[in-house]
PALOZA-318044 format. One record per residue (C-alpha): x, y, z. Coordinates in steps of 0.1 Angstrom, whole numbers, plus 2048, in hexadecimal, padded with zeros to 3 digits. Layout:
XYZ;...
***
This chain:
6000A48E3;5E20B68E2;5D20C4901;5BB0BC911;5930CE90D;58D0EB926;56E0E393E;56310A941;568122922;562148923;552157901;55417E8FF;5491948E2;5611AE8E2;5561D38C9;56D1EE8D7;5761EA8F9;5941ED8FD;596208919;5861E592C;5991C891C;5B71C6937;5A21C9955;5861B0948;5A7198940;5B619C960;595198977;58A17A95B;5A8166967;5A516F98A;58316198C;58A143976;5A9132986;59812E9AC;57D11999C;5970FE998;58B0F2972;59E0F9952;59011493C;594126922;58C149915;5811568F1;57F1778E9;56D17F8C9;5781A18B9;5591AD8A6;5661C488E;5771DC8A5;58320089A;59620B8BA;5B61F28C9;5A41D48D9;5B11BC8BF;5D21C68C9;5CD1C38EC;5BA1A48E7;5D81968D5;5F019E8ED;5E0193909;5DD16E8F7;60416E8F2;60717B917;5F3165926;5F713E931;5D8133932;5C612A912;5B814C8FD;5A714A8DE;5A51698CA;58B1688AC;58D187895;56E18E882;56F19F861;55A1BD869;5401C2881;5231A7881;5101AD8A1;5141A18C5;5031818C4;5141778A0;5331808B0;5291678CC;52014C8B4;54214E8A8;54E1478C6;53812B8CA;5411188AC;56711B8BA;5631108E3;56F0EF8F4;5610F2914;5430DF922;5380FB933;53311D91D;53013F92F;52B16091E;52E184929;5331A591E;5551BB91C;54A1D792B;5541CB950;5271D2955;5261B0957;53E1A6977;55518A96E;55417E98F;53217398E;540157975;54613C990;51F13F99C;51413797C;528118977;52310999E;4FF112992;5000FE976;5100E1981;4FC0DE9A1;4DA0E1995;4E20CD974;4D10E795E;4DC0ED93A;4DB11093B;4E212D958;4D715194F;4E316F966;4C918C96C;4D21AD97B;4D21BE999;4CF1DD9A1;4DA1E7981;4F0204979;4DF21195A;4CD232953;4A723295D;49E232937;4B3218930;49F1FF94D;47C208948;48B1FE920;4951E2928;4781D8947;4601DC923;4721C790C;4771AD923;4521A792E;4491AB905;462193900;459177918;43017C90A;43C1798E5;45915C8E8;44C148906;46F144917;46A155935;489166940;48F182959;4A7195945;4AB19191F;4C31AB91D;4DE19A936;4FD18D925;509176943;4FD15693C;50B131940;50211192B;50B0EC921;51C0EA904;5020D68F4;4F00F68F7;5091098E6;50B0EE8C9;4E70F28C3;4EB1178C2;5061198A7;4F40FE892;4D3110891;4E8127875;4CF14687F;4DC16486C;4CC17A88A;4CD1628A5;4C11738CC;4D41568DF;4C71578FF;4A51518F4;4B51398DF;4C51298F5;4A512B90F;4941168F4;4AB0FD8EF;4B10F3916;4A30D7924;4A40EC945;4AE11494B;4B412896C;4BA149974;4CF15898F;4D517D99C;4F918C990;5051AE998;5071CA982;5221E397E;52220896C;53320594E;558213952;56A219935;55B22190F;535226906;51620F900;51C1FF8D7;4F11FE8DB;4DE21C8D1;4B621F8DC;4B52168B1;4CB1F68B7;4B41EC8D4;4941EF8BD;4A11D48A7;4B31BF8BD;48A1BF8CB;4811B78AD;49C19F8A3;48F1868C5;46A18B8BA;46D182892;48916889B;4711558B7;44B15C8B1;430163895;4181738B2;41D1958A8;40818C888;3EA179898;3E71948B0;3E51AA891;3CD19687D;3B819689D;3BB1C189C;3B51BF87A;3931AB87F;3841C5899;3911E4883;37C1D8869;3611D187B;35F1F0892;35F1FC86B;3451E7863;3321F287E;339218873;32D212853;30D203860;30521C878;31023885D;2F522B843;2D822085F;2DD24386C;2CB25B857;2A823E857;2A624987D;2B326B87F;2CF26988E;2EE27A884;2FB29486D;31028C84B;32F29A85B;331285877;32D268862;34727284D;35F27A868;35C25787B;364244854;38225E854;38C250873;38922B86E;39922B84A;3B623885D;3B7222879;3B720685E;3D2213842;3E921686E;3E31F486D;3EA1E8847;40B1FC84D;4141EC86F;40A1C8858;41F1CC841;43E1D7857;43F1B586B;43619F84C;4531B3841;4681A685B;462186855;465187832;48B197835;49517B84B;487163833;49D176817;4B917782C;4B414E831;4B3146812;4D115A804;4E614481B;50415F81E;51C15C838;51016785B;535171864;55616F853;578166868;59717585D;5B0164876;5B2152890;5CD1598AA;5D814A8CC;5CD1258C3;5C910C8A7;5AE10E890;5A80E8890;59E0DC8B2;5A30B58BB;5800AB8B6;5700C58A6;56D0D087B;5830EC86D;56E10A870;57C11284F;5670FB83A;54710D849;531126839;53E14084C;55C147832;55414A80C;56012C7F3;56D1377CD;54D1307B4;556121796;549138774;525126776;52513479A;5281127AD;54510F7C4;5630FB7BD;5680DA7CA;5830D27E4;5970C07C8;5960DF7AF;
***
């Protein structure tokens, strides 16, 4: 007989932790069982080079509760990683954190009495007291108020990884079929309704940060292509008084000389400076147009966002739900024309 769905289920993107995995299992389940509702946990390796896919695997056969393990085939990013997990949860109430123990796993039971009490569709965590380098906040303090200007989802803190939602939520996530989707905006802009509640913070324990300052940059500029096209008005606007403080320049340049006013080399030195200040701003143009235009590419070549290699610790084929297997996360054999076989070739 098949069992029945879990009411809470825990998504983790996992990229070498495993100096964290046993701890973050243990203190999962501690939190978990009190709450008093079925759950269940999947772990999402995301192309991991040390042992965590060994732990993770090992902890699924050790443990009685249900444990999902999805192995990616290489490393796709954290919120890929997450949609995997997405596309593979039974719960009606989705919660996501990070592996690095940062995020405290005993936070998870406020964000689900949160949830259920207030009857919102979405509950984001934002930190306390947070146990980063000074850098690191005033980073983050920055991106966030850039982010809530240019997406209009006004969160707290974009960069928190403890959230809760509906799972209606989560299906609308994982059918948007974003190659680069930022999910808690995402998600933000999909709710009917969103809060946000204080969690704690913890200094990471075990292993080293998988973001650099140059995988901050584009994870900044992954939510700002993904969610707005302001960045380009408020460039076209620059671009209109650039050329007409040039305009003006020019004026003044030629109307100069009738009244006396002025020498040549002044003249030439303020065109200098303008012709400048306007090939700055063809440049910074053509960088977001570039943006867009990649994603656009990236669309329209419809590859696989993510490849699963295996599945271990529980069926593929969940009661209710399509076989993963058939979607365009794994690659179909083409026929010699290129088009892709039919189910009865």
């Amino acid at each position: 007989m098949p069992q029945a769905p879990p009411v809470i289920s825990v998504v983790i993107p996992i990229h070498n932790e495993e100096g964290n995995l046993r701890e973050l299992h243990r203190r999962l389940l501690a939190a978990l069982t009190p709450i008093g509702r079925s759950f269940e946990i999947v772990y999402v390796d995301d192309g991991s080079s040390d042992r965590s896919l060994a732990i993770l695997r090992e902890l699924a056969a050790n443990t009685a509760q249900p444990i999902v393990v999805v192995e990616l085939y290489r490393n796709y990013g954290q919120f890929r990683a997450l949609v995997a997990g997405f596309e593979r949860v039974r719960g009606e109430i989705v919660v996501t954190l990070d592996a690095d123990l940062q995020n405290p796993p005993e936070e998870i039971p406020r964000l689900v009495a949160r949830l259920e009490e207030g009857g919102y569709d979405v509950v984001n965590g934002w930190r306390r007291n947070r146990q980063d380098s000074f850098f690191r906040r005033l980073a983050s303090r920055l991106a966030n108020r850039i982010a809530a200007t240019l997406t209009g989802v006004r969160m707290r803190d974009y960069g928190c990884m403890l959230h809760a939602y509906r799972r209606e939520v989560v299906r609308q996530v994982a059918a948007c079929n974003e190659h680069s989707p930022y999910i808690p905006t995402l998600a933000n802009a999909l709710a009917r309704s969103a809060t946000e509640i204080e969690v704690a913070h913890a200094p990471r324990k075990s292993g080293q940060s998988n973001y650099s300052l140059l995988k901050l940059i584009h994870l900044q500029y992954d939510m700002v292509t993904s969610f707005s096209v302001l960045p380009l008005c408020w460039l076209s606007l620059l671009g209109l008084v650039v050329c007409g403080l040039a305009v003006f320049a020019g004026g003044a340049v030629l109307l100069a000389p009738l009244f006396g006013i002025g020498t040549g080399l002044s003249a030439v030195h303020a065109l200098v400076v303008f012709l400048f200040l306007l090939i700055g701003v063809l440049f910074l143009s053509l960088g977001f147009v570039g943006e867009y235009v990649g994603r656009i590419y990236n669309e329209v070549r419809k590859r696989p966002r993510f490849v699963v290699r295996r599945q271990h610790g529980a069926e593929e084929r969940r009661e209710g739900l399509p076989d993963r297997r058939e979607k365009s996360e794994t690659l179909r054999p083409t026929r010699d024309d290129g088009r892709p076989h039919d189910r009865q070739d």
